[in-house]
PDB file with one MODEL, atoms N, CA, C and O in Angstrom:
MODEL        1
ATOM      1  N   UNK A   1     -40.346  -6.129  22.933  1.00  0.00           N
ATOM      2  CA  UNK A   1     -38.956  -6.378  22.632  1.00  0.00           C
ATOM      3  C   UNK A   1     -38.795  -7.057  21.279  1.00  0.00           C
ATOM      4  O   UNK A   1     -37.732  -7.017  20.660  1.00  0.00           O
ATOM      5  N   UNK A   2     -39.867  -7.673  20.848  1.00  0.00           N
ATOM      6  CA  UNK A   2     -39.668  -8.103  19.223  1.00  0.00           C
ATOM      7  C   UNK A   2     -39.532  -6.780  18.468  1.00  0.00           C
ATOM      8  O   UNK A   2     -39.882  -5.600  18.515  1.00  0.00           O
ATOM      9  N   UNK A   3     -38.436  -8.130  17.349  1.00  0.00           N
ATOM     10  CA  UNK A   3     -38.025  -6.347  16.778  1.00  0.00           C
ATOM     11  C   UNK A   3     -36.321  -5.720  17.284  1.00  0.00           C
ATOM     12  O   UNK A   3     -35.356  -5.255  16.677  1.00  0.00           O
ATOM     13  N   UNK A   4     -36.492  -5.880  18.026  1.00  0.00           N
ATOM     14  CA  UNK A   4     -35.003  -5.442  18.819  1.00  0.00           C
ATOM     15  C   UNK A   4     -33.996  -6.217  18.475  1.00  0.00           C
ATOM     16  O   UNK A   4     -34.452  -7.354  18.357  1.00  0.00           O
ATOM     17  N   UNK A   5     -32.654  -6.199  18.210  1.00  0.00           N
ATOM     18  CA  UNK A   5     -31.745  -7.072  17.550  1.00  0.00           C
ATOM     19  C   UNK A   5     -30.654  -6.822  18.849  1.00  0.00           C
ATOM     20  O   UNK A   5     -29.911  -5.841  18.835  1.00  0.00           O
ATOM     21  N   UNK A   6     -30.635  -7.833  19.996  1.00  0.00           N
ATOM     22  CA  UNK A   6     -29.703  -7.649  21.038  1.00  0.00           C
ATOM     23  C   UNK A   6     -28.142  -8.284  20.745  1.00  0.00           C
ATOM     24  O   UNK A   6     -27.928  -9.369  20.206  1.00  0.00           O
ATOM     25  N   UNK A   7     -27.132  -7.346  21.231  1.00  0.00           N
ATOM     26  CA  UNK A   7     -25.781  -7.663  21.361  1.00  0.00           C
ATOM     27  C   UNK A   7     -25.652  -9.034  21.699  1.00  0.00           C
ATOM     28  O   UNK A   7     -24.912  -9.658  20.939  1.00  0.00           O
ATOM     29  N   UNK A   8     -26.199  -9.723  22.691  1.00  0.00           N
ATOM     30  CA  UNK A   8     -26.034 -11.078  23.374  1.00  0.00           C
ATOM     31  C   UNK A   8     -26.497 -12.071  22.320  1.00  0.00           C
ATOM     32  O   UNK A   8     -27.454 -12.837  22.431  1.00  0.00           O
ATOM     33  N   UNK A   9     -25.682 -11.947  21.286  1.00  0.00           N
ATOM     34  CA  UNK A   9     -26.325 -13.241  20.122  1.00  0.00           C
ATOM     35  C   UNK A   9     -25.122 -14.107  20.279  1.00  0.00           C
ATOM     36  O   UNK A   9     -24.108 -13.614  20.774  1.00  0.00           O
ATOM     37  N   UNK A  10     -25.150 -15.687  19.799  1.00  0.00           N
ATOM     38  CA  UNK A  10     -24.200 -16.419  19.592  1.00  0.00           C
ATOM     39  C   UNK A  10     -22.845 -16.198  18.786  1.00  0.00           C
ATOM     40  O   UNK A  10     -23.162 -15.386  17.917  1.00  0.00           O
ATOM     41  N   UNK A  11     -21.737 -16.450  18.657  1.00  0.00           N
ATOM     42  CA  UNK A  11     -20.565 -16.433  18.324  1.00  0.00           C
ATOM     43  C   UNK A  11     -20.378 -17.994  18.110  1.00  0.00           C
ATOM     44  O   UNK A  11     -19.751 -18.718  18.884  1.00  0.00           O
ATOM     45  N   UNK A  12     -20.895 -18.331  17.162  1.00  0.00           N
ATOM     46  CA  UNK A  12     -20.033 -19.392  16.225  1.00  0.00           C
ATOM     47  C   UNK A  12     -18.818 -19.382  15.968  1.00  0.00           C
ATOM     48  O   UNK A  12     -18.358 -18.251  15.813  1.00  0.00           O
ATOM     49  N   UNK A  13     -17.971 -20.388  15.842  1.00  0.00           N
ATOM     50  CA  UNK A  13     -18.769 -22.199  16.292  1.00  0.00           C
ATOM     51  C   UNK A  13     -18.378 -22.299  17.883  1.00  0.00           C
ATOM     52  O   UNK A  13     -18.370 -23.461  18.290  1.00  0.00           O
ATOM     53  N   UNK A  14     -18.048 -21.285  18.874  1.00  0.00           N
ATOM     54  CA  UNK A  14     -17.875 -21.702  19.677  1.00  0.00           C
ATOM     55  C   UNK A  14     -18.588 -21.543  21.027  1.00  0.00           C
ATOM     56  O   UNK A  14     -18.254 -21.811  22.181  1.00  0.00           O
ATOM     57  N   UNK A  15     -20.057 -20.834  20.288  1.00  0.00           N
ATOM     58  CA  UNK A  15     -20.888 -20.569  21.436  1.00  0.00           C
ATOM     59  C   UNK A  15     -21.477 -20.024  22.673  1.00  0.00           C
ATOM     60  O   UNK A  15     -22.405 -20.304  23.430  1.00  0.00           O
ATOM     61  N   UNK A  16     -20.006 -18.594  22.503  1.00  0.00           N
ATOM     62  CA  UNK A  16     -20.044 -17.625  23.470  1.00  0.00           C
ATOM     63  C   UNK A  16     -21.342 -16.219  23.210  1.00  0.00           C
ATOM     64  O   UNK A  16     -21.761 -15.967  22.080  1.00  0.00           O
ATOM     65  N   UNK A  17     -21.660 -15.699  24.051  1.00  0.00           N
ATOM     66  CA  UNK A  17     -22.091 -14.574  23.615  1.00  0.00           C
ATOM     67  C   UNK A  17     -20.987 -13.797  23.484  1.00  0.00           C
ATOM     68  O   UNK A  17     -19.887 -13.835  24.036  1.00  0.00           O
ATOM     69  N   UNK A  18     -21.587 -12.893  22.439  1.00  0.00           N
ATOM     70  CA  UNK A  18     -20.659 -11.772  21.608  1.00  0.00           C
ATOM     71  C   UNK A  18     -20.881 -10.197  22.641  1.00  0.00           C
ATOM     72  O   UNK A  18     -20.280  -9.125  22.705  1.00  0.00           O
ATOM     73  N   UNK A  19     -22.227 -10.879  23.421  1.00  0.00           N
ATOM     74  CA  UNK A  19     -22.203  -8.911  24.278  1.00  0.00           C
ATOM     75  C   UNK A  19     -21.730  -9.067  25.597  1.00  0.00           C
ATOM     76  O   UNK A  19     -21.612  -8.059  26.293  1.00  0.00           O
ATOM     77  N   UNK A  20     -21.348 -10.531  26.190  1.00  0.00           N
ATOM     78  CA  UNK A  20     -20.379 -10.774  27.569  1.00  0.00           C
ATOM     79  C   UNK A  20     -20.291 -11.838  28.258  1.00  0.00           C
ATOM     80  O   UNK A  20     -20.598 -12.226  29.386  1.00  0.00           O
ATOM     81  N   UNK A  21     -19.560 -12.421  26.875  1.00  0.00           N
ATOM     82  CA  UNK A  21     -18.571 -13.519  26.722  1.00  0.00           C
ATOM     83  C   UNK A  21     -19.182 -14.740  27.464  1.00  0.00           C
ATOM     84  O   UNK A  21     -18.390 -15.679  27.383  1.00  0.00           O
ATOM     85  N   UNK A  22     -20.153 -15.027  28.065  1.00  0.00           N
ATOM     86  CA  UNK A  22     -20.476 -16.189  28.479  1.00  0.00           C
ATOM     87  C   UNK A  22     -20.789 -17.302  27.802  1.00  0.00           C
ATOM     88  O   UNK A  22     -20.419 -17.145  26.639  1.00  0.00           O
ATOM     89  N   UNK A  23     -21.434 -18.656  28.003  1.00  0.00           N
ATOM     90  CA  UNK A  23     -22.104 -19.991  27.356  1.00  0.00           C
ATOM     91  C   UNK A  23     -23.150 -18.903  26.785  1.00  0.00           C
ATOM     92  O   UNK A  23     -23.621 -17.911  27.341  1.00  0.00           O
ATOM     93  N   UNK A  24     -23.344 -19.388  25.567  1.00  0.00           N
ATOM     94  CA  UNK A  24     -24.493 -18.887  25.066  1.00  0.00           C
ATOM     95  C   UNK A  24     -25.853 -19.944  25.186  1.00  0.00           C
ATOM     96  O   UNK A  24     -25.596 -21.137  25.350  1.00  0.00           O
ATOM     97  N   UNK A  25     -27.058 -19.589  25.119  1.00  0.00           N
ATOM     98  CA  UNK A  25     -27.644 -18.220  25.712  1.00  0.00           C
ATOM     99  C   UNK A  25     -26.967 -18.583  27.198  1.00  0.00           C
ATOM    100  O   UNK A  25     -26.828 -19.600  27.876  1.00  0.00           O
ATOM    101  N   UNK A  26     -26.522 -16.740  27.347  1.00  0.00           N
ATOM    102  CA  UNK A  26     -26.589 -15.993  28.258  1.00  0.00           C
ATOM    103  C   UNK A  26     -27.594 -15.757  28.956  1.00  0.00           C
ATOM    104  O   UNK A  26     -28.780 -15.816  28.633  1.00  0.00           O
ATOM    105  N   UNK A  27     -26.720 -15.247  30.777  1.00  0.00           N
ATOM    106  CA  UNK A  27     -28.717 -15.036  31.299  1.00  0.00           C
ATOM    107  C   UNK A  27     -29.474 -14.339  30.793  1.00  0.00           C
ATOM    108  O   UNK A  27     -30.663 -14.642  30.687  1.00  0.00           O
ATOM    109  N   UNK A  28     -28.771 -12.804  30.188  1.00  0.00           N
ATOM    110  CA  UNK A  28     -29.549 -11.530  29.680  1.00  0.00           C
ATOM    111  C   UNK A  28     -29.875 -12.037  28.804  1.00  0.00           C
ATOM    112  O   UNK A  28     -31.089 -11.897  28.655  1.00  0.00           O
ATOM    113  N   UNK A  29     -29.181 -12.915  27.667  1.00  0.00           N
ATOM    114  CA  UNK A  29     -30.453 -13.367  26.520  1.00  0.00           C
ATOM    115  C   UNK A  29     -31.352 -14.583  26.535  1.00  0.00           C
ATOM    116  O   UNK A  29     -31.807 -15.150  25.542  1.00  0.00           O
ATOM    117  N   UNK A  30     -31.526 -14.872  27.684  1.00  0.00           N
ATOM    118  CA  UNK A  30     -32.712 -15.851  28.590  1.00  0.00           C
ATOM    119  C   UNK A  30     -33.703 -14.975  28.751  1.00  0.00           C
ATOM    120  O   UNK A  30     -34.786 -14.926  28.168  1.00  0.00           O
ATOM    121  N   UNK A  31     -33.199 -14.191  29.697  1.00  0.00           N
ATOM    122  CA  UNK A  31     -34.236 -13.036  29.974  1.00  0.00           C
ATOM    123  C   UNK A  31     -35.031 -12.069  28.805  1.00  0.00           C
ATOM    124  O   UNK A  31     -36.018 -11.341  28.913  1.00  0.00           O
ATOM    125  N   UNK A  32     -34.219 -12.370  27.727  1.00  0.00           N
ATOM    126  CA  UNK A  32     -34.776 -11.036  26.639  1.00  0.00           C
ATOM    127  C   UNK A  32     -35.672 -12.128  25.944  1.00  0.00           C
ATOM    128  O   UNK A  32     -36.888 -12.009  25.789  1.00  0.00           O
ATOM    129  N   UNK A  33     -34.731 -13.476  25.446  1.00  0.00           N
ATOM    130  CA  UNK A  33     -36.110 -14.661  25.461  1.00  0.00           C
ATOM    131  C   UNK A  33     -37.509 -14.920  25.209  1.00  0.00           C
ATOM    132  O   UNK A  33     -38.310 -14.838  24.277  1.00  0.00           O
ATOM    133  N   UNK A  34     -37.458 -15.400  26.900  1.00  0.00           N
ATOM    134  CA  UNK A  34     -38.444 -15.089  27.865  1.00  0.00           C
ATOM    135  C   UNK A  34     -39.749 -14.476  27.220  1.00  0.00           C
ATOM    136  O   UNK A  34     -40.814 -14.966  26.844  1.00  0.00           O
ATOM    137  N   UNK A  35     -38.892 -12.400  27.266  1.00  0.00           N
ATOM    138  CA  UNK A  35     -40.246 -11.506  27.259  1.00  0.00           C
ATOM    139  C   UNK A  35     -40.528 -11.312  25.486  1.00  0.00           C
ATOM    140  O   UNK A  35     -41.199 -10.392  25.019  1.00  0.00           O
ATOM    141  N   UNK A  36     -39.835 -12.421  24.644  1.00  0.00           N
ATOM    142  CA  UNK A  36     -39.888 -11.925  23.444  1.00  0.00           C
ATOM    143  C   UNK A  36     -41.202 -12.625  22.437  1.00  0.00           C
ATOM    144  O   UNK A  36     -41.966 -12.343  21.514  1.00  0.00           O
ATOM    145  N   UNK A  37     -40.672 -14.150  23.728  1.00  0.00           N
ATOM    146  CA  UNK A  37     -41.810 -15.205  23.703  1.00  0.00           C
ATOM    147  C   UNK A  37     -42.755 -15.512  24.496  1.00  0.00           C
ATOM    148  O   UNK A  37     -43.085 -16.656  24.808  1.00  0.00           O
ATOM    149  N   UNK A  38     -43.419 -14.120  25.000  1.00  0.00           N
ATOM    150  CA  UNK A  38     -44.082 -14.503  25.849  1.00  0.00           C
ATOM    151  C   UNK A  38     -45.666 -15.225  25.459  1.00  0.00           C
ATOM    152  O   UNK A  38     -46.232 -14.805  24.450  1.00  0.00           O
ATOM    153  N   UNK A  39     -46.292 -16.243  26.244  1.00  0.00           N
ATOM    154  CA  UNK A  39     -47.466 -16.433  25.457  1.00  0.00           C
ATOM    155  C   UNK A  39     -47.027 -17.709  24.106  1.00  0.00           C
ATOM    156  O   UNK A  39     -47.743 -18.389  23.371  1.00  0.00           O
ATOM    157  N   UNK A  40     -45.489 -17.589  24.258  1.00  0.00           N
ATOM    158  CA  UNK A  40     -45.594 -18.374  22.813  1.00  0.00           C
ATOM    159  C   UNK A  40     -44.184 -19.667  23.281  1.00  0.00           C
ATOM    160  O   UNK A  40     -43.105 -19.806  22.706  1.00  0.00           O
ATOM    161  N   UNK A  41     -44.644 -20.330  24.316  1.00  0.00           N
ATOM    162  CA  UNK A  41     -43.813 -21.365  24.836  1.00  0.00           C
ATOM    163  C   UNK A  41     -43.326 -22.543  23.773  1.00  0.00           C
ATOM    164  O   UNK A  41     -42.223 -23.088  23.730  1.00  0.00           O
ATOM    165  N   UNK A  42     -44.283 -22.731  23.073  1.00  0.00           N
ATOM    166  CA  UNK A  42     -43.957 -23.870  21.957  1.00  0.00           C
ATOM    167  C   UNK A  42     -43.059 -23.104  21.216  1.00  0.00           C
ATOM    168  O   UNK A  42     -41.953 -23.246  21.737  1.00  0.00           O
ATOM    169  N   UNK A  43     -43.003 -22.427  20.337  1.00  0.00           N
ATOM    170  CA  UNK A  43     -42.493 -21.528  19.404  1.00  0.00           C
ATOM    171  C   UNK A  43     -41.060 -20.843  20.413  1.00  0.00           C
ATOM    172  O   UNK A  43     -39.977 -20.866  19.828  1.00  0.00           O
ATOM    173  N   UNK A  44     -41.070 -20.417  21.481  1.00  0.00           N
ATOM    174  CA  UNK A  44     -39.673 -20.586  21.811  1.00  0.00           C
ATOM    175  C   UNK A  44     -38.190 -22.014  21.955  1.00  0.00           C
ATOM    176  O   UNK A  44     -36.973 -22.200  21.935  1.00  0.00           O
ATOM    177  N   UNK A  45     -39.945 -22.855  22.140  1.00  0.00           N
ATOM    178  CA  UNK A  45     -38.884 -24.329  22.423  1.00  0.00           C
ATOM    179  C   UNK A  45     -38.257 -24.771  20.918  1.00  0.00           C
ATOM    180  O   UNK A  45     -37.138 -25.259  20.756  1.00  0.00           O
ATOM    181  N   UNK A  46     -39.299 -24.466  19.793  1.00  0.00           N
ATOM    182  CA  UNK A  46     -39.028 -24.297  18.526  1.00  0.00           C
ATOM    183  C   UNK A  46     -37.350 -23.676  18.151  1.00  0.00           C
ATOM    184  O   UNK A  46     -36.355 -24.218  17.668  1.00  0.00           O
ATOM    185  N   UNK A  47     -37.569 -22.641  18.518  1.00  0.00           N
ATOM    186  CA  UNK A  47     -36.449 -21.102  18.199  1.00  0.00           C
ATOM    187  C   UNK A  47     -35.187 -22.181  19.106  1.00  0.00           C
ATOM    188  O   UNK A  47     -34.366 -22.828  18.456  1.00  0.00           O
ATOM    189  N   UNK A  48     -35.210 -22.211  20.198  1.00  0.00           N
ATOM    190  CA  UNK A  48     -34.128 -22.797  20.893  1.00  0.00           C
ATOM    191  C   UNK A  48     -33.582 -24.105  20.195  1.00  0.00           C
ATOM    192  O   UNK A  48     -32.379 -24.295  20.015  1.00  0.00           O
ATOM    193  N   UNK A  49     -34.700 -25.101  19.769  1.00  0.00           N
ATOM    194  CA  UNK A  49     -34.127 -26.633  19.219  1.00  0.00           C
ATOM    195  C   UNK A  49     -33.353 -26.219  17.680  1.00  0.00           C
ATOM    196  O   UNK A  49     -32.339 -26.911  17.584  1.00  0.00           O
ATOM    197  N   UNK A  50     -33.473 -25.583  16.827  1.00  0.00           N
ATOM    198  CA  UNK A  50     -32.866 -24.968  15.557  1.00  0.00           C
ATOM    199  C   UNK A  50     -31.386 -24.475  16.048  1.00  0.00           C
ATOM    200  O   UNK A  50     -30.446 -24.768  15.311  1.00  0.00           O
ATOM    201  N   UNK A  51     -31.147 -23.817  17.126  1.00  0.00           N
ATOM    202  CA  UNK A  51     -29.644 -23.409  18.163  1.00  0.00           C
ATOM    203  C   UNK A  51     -29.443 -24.946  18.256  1.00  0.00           C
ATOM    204  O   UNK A  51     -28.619 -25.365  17.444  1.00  0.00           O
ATOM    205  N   UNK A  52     -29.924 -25.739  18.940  1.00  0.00           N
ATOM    206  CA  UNK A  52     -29.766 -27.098  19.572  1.00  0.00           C
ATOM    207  C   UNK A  52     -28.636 -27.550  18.479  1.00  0.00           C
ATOM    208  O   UNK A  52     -27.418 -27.720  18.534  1.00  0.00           O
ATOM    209  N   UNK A  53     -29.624 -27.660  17.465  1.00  0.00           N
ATOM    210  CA  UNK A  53     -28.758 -28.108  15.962  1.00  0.00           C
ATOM    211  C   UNK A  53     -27.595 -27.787  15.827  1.00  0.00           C
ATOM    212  O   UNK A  53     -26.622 -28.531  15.955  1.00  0.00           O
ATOM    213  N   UNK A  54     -27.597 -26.560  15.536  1.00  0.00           N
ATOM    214  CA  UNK A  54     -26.274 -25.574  15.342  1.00  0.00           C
ATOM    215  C   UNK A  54     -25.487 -26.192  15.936  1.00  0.00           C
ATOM    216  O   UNK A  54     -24.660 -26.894  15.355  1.00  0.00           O
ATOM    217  N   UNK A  55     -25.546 -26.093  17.116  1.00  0.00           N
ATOM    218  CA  UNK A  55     -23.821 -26.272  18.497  1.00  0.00           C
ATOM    219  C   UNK A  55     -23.899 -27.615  18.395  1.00  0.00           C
ATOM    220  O   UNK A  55     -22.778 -28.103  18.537  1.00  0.00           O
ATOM    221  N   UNK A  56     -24.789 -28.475  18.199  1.00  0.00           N
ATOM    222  CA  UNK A  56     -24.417 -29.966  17.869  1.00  0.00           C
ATOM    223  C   UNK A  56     -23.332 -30.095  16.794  1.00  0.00           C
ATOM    224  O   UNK A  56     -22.261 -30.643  17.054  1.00  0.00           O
ATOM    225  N   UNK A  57     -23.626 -29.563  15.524  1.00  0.00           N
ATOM    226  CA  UNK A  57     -22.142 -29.647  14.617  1.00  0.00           C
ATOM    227  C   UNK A  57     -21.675 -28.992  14.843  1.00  0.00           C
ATOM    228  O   UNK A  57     -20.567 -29.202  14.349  1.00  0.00           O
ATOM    229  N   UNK A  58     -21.658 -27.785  15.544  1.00  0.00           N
ATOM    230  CA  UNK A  58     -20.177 -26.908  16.043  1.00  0.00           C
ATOM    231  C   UNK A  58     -19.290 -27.571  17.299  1.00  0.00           C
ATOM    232  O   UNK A  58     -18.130 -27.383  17.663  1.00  0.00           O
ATOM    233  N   UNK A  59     -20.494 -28.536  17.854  1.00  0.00           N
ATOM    234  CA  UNK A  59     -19.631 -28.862  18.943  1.00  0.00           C
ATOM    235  C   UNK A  59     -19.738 -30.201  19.355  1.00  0.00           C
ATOM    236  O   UNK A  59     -20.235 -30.566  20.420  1.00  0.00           O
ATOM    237  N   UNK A  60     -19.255 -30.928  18.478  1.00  0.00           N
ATOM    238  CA  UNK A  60     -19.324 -32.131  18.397  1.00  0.00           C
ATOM    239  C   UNK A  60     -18.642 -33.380  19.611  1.00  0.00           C
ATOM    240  O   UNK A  60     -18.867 -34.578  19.441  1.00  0.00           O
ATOM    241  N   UNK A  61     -17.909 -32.929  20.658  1.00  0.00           N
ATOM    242  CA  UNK A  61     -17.026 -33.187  21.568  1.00  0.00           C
ATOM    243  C   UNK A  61     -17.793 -32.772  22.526  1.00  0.00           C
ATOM    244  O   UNK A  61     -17.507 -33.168  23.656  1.00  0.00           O
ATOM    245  N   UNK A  62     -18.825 -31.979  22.378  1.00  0.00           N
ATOM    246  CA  UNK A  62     -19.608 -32.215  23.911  1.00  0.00           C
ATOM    247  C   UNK A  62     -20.434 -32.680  23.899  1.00  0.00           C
ATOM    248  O   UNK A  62     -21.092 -32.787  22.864  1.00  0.00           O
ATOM    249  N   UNK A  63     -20.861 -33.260  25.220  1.00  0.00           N
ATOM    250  CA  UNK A  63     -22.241 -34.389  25.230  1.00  0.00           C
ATOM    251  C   UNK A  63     -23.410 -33.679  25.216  1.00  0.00           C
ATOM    252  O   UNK A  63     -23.668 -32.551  25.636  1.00  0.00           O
ATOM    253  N   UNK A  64     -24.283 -34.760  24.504  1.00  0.00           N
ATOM    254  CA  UNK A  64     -25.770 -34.254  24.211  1.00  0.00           C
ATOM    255  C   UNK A  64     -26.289 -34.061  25.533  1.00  0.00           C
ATOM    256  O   UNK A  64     -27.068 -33.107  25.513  1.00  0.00           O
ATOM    257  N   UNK A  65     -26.170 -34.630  26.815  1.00  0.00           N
ATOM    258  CA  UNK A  65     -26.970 -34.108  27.997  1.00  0.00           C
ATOM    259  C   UNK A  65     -26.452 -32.496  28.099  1.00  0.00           C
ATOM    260  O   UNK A  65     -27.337 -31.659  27.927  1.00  0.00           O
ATOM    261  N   UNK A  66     -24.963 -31.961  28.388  1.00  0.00           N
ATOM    262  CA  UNK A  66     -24.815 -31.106  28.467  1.00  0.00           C
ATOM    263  C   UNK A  66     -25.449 -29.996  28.038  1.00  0.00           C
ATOM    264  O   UNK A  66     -25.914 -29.072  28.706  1.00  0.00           O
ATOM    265  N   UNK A  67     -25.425 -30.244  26.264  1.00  0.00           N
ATOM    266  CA  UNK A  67     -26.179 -29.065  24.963  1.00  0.00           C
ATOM    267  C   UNK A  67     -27.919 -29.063  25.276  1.00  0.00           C
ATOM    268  O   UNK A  67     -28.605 -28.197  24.733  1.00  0.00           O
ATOM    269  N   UNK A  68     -28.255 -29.608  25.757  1.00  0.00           N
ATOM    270  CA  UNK A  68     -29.882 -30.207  26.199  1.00  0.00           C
ATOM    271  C   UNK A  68     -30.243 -29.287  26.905  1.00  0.00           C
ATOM    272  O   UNK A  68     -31.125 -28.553  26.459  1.00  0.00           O
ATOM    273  N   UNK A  69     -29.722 -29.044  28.142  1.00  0.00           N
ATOM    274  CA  UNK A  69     -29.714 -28.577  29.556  1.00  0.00           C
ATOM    275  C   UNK A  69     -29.198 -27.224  29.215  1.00  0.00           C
ATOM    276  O   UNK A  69     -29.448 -26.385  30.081  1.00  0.00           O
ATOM    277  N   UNK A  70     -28.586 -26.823  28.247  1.00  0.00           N
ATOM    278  CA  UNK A  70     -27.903 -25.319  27.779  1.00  0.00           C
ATOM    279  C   UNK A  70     -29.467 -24.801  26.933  1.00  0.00           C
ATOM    280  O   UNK A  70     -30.278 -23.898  27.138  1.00  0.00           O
ATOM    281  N   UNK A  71     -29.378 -25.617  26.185  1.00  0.00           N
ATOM    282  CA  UNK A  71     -30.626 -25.171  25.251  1.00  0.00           C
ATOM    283  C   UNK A  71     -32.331 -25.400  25.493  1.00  0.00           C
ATOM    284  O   UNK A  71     -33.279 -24.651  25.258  1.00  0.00           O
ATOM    285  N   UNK A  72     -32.275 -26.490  25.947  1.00  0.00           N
ATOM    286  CA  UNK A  72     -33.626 -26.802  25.847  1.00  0.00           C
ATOM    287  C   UNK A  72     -34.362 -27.073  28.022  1.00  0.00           C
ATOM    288  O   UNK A  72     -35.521 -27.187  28.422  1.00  0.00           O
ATOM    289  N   UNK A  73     -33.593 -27.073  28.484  1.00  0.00           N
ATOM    290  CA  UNK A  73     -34.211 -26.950  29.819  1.00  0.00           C
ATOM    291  C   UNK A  73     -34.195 -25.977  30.983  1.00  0.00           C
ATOM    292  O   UNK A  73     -34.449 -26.160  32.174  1.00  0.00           O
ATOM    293  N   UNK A  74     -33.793 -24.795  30.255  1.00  0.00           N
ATOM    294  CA  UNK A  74     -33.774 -23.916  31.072  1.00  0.00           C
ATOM    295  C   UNK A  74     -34.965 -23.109  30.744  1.00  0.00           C
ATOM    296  O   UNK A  74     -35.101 -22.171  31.529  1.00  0.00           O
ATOM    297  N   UNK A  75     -36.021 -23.196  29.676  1.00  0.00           N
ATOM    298  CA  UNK A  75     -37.210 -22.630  29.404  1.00  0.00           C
ATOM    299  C   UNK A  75     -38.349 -23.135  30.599  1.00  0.00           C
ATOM    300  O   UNK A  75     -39.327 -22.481  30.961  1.00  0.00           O
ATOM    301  N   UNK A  76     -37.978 -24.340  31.045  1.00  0.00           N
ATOM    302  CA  UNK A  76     -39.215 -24.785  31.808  1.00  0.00           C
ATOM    303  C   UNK A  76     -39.299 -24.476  33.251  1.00  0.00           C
ATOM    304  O   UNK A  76     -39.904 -24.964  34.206  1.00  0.00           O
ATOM    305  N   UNK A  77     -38.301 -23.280  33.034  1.00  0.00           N
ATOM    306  CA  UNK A  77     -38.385 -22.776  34.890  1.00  0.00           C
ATOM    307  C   UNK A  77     -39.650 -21.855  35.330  1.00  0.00           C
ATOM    308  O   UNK A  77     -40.231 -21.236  34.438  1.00  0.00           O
ATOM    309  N   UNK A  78     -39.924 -21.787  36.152  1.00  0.00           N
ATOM    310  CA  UNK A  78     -40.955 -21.479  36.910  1.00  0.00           C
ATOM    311  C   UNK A  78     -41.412 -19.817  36.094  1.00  0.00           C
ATOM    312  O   UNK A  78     -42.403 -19.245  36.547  1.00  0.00           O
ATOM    313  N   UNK A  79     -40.680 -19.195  34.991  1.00  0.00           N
ATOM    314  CA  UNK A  79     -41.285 -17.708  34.332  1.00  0.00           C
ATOM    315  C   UNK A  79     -42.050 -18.533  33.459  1.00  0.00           C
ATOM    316  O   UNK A  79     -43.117 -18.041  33.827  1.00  0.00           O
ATOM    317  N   UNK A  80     -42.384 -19.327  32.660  1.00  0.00           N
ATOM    318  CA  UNK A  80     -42.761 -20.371  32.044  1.00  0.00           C
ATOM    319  C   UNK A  80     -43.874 -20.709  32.244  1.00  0.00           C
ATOM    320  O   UNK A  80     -44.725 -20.687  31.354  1.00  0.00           O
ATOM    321  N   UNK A  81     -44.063 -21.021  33.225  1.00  0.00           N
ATOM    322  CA  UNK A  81     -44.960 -22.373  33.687  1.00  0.00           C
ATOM    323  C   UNK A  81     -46.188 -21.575  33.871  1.00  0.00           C
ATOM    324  O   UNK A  81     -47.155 -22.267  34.189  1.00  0.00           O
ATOM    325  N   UNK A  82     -46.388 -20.468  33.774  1.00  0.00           N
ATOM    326  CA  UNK A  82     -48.073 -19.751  33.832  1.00  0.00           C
ATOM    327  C   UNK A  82     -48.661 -19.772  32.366  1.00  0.00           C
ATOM    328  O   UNK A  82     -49.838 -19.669  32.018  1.00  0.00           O
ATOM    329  N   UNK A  83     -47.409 -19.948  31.528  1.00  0.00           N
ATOM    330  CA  UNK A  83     -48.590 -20.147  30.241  1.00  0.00           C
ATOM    331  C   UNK A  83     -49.393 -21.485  29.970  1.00  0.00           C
ATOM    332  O   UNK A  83     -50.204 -21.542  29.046  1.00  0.00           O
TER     333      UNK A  83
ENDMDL
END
């Protein structure tokens, strides 16, 4: 799947996906993620904390636990944890 340029990318500054309308990342672009990084867990947590940034100055009115838990803790679920 590297290589592939998916619809489900962010929509600045307000953080929706652009391919169906949800919080970005979306599940489908969790899932595309996932198989894009596979093998490469650091380097996704990498890719995700650079987003982290982003929606921090786009979204300055929401709390840092919230943006945390959007961005950075949904990698450590159990597709994860075999690398």
């Amino acid at each position: 799947m590297v290589g592939l340029l998916s619809v489900h990318q962010p929509v600045r500054p307000q953080w929706i996906c652009a391919g169906c309308g949800a919080a970005w990342p979306c599940r489908t672009r969790k899932r595309q993620l996932v198989a894009e990084f596979t093998g490469a867990r650091i380097s996704l947590m990498l890719h995700l904390s650079a987003y982290l940034v982003q929606a921090c100055e786009d979204l300055p009115n929401t709390p840092s636990g919230i943006l945390h838990a959007r961005f950075l803790a949904w990698p450590r679920s159990a597709a994860l944890r075999s690398e």
